[in-house]
C-alpha positions as CSV (number, residue, x, y, z in Angstrom):
1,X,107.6,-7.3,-62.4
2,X,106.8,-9.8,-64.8
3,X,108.0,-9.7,-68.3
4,X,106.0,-11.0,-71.9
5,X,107.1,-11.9,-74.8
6,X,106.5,-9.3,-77.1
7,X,107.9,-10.2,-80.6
8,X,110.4,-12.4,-82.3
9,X,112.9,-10.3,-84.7
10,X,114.2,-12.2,-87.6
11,X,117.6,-10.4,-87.1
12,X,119.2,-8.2,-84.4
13,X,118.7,-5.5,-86.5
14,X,115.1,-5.5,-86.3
15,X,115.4,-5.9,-83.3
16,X,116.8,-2.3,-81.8
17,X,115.1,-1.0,-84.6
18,X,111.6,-2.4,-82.9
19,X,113.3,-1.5,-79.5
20,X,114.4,1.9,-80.4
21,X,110.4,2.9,-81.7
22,X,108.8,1.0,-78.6
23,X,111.0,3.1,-76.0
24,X,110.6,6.4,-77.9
25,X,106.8,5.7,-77.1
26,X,107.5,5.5,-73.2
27,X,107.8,1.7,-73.1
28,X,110.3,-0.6,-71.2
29,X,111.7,-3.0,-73.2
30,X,114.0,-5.8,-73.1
31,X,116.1,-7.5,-75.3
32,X,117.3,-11.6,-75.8
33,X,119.0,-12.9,-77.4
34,X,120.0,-10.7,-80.1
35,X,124.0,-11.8,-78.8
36,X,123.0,-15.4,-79.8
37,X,122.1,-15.7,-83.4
38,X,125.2,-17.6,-84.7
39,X,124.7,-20.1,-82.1
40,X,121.5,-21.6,-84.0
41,X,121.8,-25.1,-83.5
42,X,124.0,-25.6,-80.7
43,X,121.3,-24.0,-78.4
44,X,117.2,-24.0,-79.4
45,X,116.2,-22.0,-82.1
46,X,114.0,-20.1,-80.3
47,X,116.5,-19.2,-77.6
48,X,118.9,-17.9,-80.4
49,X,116.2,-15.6,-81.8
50,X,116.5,-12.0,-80.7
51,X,113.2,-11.8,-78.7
52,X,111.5,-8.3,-77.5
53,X,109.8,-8.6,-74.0
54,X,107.8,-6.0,-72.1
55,X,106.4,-5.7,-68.5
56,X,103.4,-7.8,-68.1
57,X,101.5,-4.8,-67.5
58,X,102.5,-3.2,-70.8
59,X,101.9,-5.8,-73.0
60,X,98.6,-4.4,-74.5
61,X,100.2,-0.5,-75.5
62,X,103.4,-2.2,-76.6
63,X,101.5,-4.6,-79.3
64,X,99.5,-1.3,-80.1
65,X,102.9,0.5,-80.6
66,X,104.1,-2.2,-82.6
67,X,101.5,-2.7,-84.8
68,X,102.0,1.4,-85.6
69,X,105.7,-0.1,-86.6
70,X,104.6,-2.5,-88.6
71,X,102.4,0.1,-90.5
72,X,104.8,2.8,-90.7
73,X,107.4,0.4,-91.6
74,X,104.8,-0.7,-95.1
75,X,105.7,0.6,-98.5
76,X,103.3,3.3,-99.3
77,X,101.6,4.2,-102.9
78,X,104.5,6.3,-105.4
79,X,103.5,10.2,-104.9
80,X,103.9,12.9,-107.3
81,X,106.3,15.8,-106.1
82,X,104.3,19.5,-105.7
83,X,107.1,20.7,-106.3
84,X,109.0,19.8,-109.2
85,X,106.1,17.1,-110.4
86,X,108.8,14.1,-110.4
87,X,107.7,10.3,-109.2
88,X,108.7,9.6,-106.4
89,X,108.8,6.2,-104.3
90,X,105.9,5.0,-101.5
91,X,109.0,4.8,-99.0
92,X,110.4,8.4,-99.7
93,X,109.9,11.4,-97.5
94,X,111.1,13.6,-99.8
95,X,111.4,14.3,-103.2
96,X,114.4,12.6,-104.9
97,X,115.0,15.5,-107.2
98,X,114.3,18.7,-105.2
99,X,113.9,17.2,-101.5
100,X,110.6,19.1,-101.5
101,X,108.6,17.1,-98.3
102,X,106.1,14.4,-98.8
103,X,102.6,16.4,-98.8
């Protein structure tokens, strides 16, 4: 089968992060690159970019999927713990001070 280009990663750490959530949603993907970064310059910059690529066929659920990503990857609004009543950070999932779950 065919493959797409999916996404361009700025590192190849976002790269298997992207990966690692696409395949937990049932998706092939494939990865480029993400071997190549120091070679920037000796070889096109867009060869040396770790690169995500799906089946053809997949491409529409796998830019859903990432988009999801991209949303649960935003910083969220600071919550007040039920708990204890402590501020908290958008990005927590838990309370800093009593690890009492994000309502």
């Amino acid at each position: 089968m065919a493959q797409t280009l999916l996404y361009q990663a700025t590192d190849p750490t976002e790269a298997y992060l992207i990966r690692d959530y696409l395949t937990q949603r049932g998706l092939r993907v494939s990865l480029r690159g993400v071997h190549l970064t120091g070679l920037a310059g000796a070889i096109p910059v867009t060869e040396a970019q770790p690169s995500l690529w799906v089946e053809a066929v997949d491409l529409g659920l796998a830019r859903l999927a990432l988009a999801g990503w991209r949303a649960e990857s935003l910083p969220s609004s600071p919550w007040t713990c039920p708990g204890c009543g402590e501020e908290n950070e958008g990005s927590f999932g838990s309370c800093w001070s009593c690890q009492t779950l994000r309502p």
